[in-house]
N, C-alpha and C positions, 0 to 999 in steps of 0.2 A: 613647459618651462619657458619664461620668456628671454630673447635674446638678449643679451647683455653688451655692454661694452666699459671699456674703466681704461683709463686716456692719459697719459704722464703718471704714472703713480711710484712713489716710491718704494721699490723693491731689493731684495735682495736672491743672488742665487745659490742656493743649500745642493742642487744636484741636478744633473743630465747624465742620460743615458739613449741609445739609439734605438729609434723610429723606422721602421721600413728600411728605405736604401739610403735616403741622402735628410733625413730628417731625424730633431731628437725630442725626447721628451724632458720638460723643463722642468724640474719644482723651483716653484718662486715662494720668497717667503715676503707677502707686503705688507703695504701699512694699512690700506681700508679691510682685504677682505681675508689677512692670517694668509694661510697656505694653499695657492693656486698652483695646479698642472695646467699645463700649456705644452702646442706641441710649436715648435719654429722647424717649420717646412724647410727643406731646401738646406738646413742649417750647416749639414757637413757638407757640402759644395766648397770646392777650394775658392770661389770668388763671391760666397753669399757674404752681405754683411752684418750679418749675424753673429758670423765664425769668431770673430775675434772681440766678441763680448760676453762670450758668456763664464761669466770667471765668476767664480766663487768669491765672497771678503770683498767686493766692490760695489759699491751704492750707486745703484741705477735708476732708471728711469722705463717703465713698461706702458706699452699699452697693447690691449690684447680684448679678446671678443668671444660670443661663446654661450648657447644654452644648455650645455652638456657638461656633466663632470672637468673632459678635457677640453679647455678653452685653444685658440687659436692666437700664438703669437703674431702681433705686426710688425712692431719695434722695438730698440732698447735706445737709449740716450745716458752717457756718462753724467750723472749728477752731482759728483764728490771727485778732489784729488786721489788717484791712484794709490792703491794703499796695497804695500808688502806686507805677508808674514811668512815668517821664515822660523826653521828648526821648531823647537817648542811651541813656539806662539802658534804656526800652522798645524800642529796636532792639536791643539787647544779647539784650534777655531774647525776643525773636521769633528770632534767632539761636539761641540754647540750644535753644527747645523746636522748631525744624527739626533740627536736630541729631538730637535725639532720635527724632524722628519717621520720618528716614533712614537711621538707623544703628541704631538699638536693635529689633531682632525683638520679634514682641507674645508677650505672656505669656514672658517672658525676664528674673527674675524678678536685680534688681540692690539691695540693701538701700543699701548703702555709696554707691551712684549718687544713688540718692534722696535721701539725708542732702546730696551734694553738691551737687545741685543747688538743694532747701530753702535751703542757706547761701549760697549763690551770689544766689538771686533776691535774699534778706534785705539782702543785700551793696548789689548794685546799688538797691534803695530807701534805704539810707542813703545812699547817693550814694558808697562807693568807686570806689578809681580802675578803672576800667572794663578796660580792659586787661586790666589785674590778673585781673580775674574773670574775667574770659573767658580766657584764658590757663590759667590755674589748672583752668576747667571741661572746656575741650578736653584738656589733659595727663587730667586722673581718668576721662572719659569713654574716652577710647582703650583708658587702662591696666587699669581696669575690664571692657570690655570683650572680651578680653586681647589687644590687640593688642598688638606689641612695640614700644616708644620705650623704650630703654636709652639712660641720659644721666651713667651713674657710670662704667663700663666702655666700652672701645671693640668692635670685633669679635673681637679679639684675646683678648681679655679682659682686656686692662691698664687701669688705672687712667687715667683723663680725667687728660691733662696740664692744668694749670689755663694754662700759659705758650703751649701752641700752638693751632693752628688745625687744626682737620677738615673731611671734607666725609663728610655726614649724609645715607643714602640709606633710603629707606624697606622697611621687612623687615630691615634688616643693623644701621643706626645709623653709626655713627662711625670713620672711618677716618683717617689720614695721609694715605694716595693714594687720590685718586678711582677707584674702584670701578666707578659708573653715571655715563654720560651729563648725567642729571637732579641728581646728589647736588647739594644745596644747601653753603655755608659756614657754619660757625659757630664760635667760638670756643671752647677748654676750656674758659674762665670762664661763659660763659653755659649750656654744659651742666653745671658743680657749681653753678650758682647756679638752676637748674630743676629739680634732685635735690633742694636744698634748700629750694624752692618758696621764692627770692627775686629778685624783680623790680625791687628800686629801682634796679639801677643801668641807664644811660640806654643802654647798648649791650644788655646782657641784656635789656631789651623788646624793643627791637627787632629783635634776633634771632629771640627768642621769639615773636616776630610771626610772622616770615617761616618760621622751623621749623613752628610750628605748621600754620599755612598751607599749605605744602606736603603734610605729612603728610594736615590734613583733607581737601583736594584728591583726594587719591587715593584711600581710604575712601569717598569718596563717589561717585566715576565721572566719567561723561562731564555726568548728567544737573548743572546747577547748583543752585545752592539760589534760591530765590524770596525772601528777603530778602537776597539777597549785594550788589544794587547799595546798599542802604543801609546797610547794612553795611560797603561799603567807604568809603561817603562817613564814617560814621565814623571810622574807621582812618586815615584822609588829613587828617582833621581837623589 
């Protein structure tokens, strides 16, 4: 494999965990090449300069090196104002970057992903409605990834009645008559109002909830996610 290198890139950081004695392992989430491990040597040294950038929700700047799986960090450089989340928003956003980190293949190289999920963090630090963003990040992330969630058409291929009810199986979409076992309920409204990426009205979240839900559910396996009980405590909120 030949050696590589990728020089200013914009990054984000979803997880570290520790390396030997004084080094850790990085996942980055970037924009040219999707999801890169990196390892930043030296990184828990109390005087590396390393130490005090590796923060999750902050838009960086990487460059790193590498013909192997695990690349070699060099640097980071602050590229965006410093961005809090706090309470909810910060389960939100530990949410997202498991997502990422289960679903998304490393060096699987997603541009329009990235842009999505940039907007998404930005979102939840001003404090939008929470939901919303996550909703919105789950739908891009599936479709992106290409899974299929059709929510204009049925399996038929006809046009979402806006007036009736379906039951929504995962691989197929949307039906009149239950199909699977599993299919969940939804209404035509709330699948033209998630083609349209709109959320305000109070039965379309909550559908969108539980669609979504289901669909992540199964993408992901048997294994759970590690932030899901708090996660759920939000959503119950």
């Amino acid at each position: 494999m030949a050696y590589t290198k990728q020089e200013n890139q914009a990054v984000y950081i979803l997880h570290t965990y520790p390396f030997k004695e004084t080094s850790l392992i990085v996942e980055l989430f970037t924009q040219p090449l999707g999801r890169v491990s990196v390892v930043a040597k030296g990184a828990r040294r109390p005087r590396s300069s390393l130490r005090g950038m590796l923060q999750s929700f902050q838009g960086l700047q990487a460059t790193w090196s590498g013909n192997q799986e695990l690349k070699t960090l060099h640097s980071l450089e602050w590229s965006n104002a410093l961005i809090s989340l706090e309470g909810d928003a910060l389960v939100c956003g530990f949410y997202m970057n498991e997502l990422l980190l289960r679903l998304l293949p490393r060096e699987d190289p997603h541009e329009k992903l990235f842009d999505f999920y940039d907007r998404a963090i930005k979102k939840l630090a001003e404090g939008k409605a929470l939901a919303v963003v996550l909703r919105q990040f789950e739908l891009n992330l599936l479709q992106e990834l290409g899974y299929q969630v059709p929510l204009d058409r049925d399996i038929n291929g006809e046009s979402i009645d806006l007036n009736c009810n379906y039951f929504y199986a995962v691989g197929y979409g949307a039906s009149k008559i239950k199909k699977n076992s599993d299919a969940i309920n939804v209404s035509g409204k709330t699948l033209i109002d998630m083609a349209k990426n709109y959320y305000d009205d109070a039965t379309t979240e909550k559908q969108s909830k539980q669609l979504m839900r289901y669909l992540i559910a199964f993408y992901l396996g048997d294994k759970p996610l590690n932030s899901k009980k708090l996660f759920t405590e939000l959503e119950t909120d």
